[in-house]
Each structure stands twice: as structure tokens, then as C-alpha cells.
N, C-alpha and C positions, 0 to 999 in steps of 0.2 A: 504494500500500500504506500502511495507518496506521500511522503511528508511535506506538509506547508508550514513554509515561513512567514515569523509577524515583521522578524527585523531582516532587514535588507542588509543589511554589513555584518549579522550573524552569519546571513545564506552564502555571502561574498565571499567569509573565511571558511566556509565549507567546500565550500567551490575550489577555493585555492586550493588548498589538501588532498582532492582529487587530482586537480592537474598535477600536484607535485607527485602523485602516485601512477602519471602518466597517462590520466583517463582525459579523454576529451570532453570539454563541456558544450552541450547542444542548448540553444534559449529558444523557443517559440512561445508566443505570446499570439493573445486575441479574446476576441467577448465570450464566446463556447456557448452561448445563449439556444438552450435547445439542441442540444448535441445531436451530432446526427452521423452515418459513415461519413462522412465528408471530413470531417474533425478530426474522426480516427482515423483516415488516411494519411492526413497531415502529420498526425504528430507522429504515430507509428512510422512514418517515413523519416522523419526528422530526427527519430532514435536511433533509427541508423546511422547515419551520419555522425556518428562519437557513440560516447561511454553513457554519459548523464545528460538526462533532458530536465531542463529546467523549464516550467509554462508560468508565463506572465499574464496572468488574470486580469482583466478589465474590472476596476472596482463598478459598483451599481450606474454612482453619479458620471461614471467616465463615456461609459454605455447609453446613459440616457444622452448623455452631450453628442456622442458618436452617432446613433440609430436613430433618435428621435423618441418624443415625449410615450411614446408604450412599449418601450424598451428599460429594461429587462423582461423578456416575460417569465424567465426563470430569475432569484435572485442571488446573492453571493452565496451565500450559504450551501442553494441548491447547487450552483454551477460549482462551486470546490467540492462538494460532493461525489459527483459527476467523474470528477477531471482526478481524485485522488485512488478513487476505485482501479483505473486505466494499469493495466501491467507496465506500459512504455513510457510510463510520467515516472519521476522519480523525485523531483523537487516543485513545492508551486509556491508563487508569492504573488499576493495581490498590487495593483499598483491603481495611484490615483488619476495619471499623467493620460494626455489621449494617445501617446503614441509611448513607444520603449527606448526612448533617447537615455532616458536614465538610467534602466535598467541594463543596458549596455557598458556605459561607465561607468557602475559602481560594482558589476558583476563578471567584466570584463569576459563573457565564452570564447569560445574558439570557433563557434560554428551561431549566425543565427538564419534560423530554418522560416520561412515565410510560404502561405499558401497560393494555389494554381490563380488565386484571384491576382494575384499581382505578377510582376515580370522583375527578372533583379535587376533591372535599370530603373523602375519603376517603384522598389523597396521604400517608403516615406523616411527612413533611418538608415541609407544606406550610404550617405557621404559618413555620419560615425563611425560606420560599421569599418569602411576605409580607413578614418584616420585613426584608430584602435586596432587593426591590421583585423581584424573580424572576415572570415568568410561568411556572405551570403549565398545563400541557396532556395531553391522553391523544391519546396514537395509534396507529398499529397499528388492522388488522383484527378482529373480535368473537374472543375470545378461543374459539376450537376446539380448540387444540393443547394440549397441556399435557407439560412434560415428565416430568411423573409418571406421566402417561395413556402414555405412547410406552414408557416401561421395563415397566410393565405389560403391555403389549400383546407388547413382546419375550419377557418371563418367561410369557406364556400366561395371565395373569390380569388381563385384560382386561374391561369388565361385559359386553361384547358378545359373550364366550365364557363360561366356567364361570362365576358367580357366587362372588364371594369367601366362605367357613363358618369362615375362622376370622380372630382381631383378636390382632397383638400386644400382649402383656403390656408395660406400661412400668415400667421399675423405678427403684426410688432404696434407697440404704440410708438414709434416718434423717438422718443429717450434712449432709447438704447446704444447709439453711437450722439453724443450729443457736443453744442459747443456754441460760445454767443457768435462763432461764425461761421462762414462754410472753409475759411481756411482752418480753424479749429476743427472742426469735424471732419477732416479729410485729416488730418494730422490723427484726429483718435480714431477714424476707421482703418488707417495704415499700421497701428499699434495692436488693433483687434485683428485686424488681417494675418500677423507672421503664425497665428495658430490655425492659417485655413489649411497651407500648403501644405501641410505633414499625410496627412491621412483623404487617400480617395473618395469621394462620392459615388455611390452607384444608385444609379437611376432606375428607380423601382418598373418603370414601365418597362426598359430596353434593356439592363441590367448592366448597360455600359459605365465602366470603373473610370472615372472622372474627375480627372486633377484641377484642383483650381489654382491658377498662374498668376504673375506676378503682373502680365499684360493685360489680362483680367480686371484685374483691380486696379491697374491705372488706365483703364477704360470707362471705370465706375465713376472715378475722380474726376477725371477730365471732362467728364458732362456736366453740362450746367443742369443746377436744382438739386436740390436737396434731399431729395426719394432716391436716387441712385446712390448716396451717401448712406443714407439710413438703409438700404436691405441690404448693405455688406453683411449687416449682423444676422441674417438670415438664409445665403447665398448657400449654403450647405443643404436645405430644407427646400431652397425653390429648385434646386438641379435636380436632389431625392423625387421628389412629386411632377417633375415637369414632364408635360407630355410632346413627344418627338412632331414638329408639324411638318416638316421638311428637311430633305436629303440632297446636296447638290456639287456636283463634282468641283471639285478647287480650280481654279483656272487663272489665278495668280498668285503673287508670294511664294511661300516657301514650296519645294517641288515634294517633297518629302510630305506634304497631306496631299492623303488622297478623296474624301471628302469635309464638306462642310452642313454642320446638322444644328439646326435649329429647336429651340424646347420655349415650351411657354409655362406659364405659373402664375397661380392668381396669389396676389399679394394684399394682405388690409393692411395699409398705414394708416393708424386711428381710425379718424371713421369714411377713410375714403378708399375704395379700389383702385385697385393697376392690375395692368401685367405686366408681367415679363418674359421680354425675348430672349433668350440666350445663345449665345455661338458655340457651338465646339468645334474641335479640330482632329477630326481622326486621320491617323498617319499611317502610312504605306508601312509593310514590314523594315524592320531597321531598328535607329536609337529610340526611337520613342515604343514599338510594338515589335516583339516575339514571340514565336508559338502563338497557342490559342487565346492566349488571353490576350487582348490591346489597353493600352491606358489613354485616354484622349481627356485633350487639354481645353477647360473655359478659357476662352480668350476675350470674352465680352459681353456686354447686356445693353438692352435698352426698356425705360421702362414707357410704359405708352397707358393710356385709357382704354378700356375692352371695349368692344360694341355690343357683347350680349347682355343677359338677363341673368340676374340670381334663382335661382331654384324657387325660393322664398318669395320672390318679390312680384312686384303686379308688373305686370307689361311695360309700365309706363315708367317704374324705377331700374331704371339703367344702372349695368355698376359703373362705379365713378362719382354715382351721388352717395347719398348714406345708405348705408347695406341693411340689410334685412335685419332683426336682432336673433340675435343666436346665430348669427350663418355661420356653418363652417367648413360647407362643403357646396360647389357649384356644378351643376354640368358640364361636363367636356365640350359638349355641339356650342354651349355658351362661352367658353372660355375663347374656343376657336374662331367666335362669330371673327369678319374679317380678318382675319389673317392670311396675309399673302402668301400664296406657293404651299398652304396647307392639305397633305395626303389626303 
């Protein structure tokens, strides 16, 4: 059975002990939210790879910042439960951090093991990994399972039954990236920003793993008005929920995308609607995508007024005026009203 650790510089000096005895230490880390084969292909694969697997647990609130507000649906308790039962676990310790930057320096392995979801160019912690001479690796079988796909599938909204018709609304009041100016509030959305780029987004509709870039968010900046400042705090939530309107080959800039894909997102700031448009960048096989898995890059949004209707609301209240009360979710066919080059 694995033993979990509470102190991290206990676990450290264990570790060392091992290496001095010549065993290799392996780290995989992640949420394990709903274990499934997918999980234990991972880390069973990633024991291979050395002596000692050490798994870095997603504490609760780290999960919920990661996955979104009904995430955990299992909680810590459960999920070390789960993870210490496993013959191929041999150490676990919880962390609060959204990614394993820490856990790397303060535990130094020899080996850190990451899943088919990602590509090791594409690792969120993989300049660390370099400058602590750390090999990275992907293991685990092609990525099938998902455990967004498996709750789905429980709830009866699964793509292989009813198709999904409606998109939650994501909200923010206002306050969340704030400042008496918009040079102030571009200076504190740049400051909330350096926690986007570590850890990918995947797009619940198209399941595409989705880096949000540094051109991105000085795309957000550089537009006038204050709405594109204020959903940086949200940008992780509108890419998760956005629905794909169009597909279209690259035909300038860099030769290395091979297309460019469009997602929309209904957003409430306070009491008014938007959407938003977003850009991604899917890239031709190479530095940016390997094997089966691709990572493609936000490089942009715009936020615009929708044409359609809220679910809730009478014909005659458009969003963009004041929303429905309680809305939290709108129809697709509404969200889409106008929009250009939409499937």
C-alpha cells in the first residue's frame, strides 16, 4: 500500500535515500478525479520508467480552480484512497499549486512521467524539468477516457446520446481584474495572466488541449474597452465551454498552422451580455504537435454583443440588455445567432 506524505521535505529526504541506494525516482502528478483505466495506464506506465513512483495529488481547491466550479466530484480523501490502494504508487503527496513547478524543486526525481493528453514539448513544467536536468516522458495508453467524458455519460449527456443545445453562461461581476484605470487594469490582468500559461485548457465540446499564449493576452490589452480586460479572469472557462463555429485553413503568417478555428462563449459582465470570439491556432505536425495528441494555441478574442435571445427571456429582450434572472445557461442556435462562417 502507498504511503502519503503531509511534509514535503520529509518525502524529499526519502527520496534522496532511495536515489543514494541507486533507485530511480519517477513523479506523476494530476486530479485522478474519478479514476478510471486511463489513470492506471498512466501511472503503471510511468513505474516503469524507475524504481519509485511518487503521484502528486491535486489538492480539492486546486481542482476546483483547474476543472471548474463541480469539480471534485470525488474529494481528497476519496481520491488518496483510490491512488494508495494502486500496487504501482509507492509515495503520494498532496499539493496546493495548479501545476508541479514545486514539486519538482523541492523533490528533485529523475524521471517526471506526464499523460497521452499532452506532448513533451507541450509539458506546462517542462523548461524546470530542463533546468533540474529532469527527464520528461509521456505514458499511459492514447488518451480514450476522459473524466469529463465518464460524468457526462452518467448525467445522460453524452455526444453519443442526445447532443448537447445549450452552453453555460460564464459570469464575473466587473471587480475581478480591477483599477481607477485601464492602464491599471491591464497592468493587474498581466499579473493574473502568468498563472494562465502553465496548465492547458480542453474544450469540452472538441476536447482540443489549449494553450493560452502570451499573444493572446496582448491581444486582450491592446483592444480598447474594458470587457476584454475584465474576462482575462475568466479566459480558462470561456475556451472550456466555447462552442467551435468555424474551421478555416491559414493562409498567412506563420506556415507551420495549418488551421485556424474559431469558439464563441457567452459571457455576463454584471448585468450585461457579450460574447466571445476566440482564435486558435492548430499547427501542422512538428514543434508545437506530435503523435496523437496536438496542443493548439489562443492567440486572440474579441468581445462583441450576440444577436440572439436568452432561453428565459421574451423575444423582445435581447442579450446585451439585462439578462433574464437566474440565467445560467442559453441556447446554442442563440448564442450563434449571427455569427459569420458559423458550421
Amino acid at each position: 500500500m502507498a504511503k502519503t506524505y503531509t511534509d514535503l521535505h520529509e518525502l524529499a529526504r526519502q527520496l534522496r535515500a532511495c536515489q543514494r541506494d541507486g533507485q530511480r525516482v519517477v513523479l506523476a502528478n494530476g486530479c485522478f478525479d474519478v479514476i478510471h483505466g486511463g489513470h492506471v495506464s498512466y501511472l503503471e506506465d510511468a513505474r516503469a520508467c524507475g524504481d519509485v513512483l511518487v503521484v502528486g495529488l491535486n489538492s480539492d481547491p486546486s481542482v476546483h480552480r483547474l476543472k471548474g466550479p463541480s469539480r471534485p466530484v470525488c474529494n481528497e480523501d476519496e481520491r488518496l484512497t483510490v491512488l494508495e490502494a494502486l500496487r504501482c504508487v509507492d509515495y503520494i503527496i498532496v499539493f496546493e499549486e495548479d501545476t508541479c513547478e514545486n514539486l519538482l524543486r523541492v523533490l528533485r526525481p529523475d524521471v517526471h512521467a506526464k499523460g497521452t493528453d499532452y506532448t513533451a514539448e507541450g509539458v506546462p513544467e517542462r523548461a524546470i524539468s530542463d533546468e533540474l536536468g529532469i527527464r520528461t516522458v509521456i505514458t499511459g495508453n492514447p488518451k480514450e477516457n476522459a473524466t469529463k467524458t465518464m460524468i457526462r455519460k452518467v448525467a445522460g449527456d453524452d455526444k453519443a446520446g442526445k447532443p448537447r443545445d445549450m452552453v453555460p453562461v460564464v459570469k464575473i461581476t466587473g471587480e475581478e481584474i480591477a483599477g481607477e484605470s485601464i492602464v491599471e487594469m491591464r497592468r493587474a490582468a498581466r499579473r493574473f495572466a502568468r498563472s494562465l500559461y502553465a496548465t492547458p485548457i480542453v474544450n469540452r465540446e472538441t476536447g482540443f488541449s489549449i494553450r493560452i499564449s502570451g499573444k493572446s493576452l496582448s491581444h486582450a490589452f491592446n483592444n480598447p474597452g474594458v470587457q476584454q480586460i475584465q474576462a482575462v479572469a475568466v479566459l480558462p472557462d470561456l475556451l472550456r465551454h466555447g462552442i467551435k463555429v468555424a474551421s478555416n485553413v491559414h493562409r498567412r503568417g506563420s506556415p507551420d498552422v495549418k488551421q485556424v478555428h474559431t469558439f464563441v462563449a457567452p459571457l455576463q459582465i454584471g448585468d450585461a451580455f457579450y460574447r466571445m470570439k476566440m482564435t486558435v491556432f492548430e499547427y501542422r505536425g512538428g514543434a508545437k504537435a506530435t503523435g496523437e495528441k496536438k496542443l493548439y494555441d489562443h492567440v486572440g478574442q474579441e468581445i462583441e454583443r450576440p444577436g440572439g435571445y436568452a432561453q428565459t427571456a421574451s423575444r423582445e429582450e435581447k442579450l446585451g440588455a439585462v439578462p433574464a434572472p437566474g440565467l445560467t445557461q442559453i441556447r446554442i442556435r442563440d448564442l450563434l445567432a449571427k455569427v459569420k462562417g458559423k458550421e
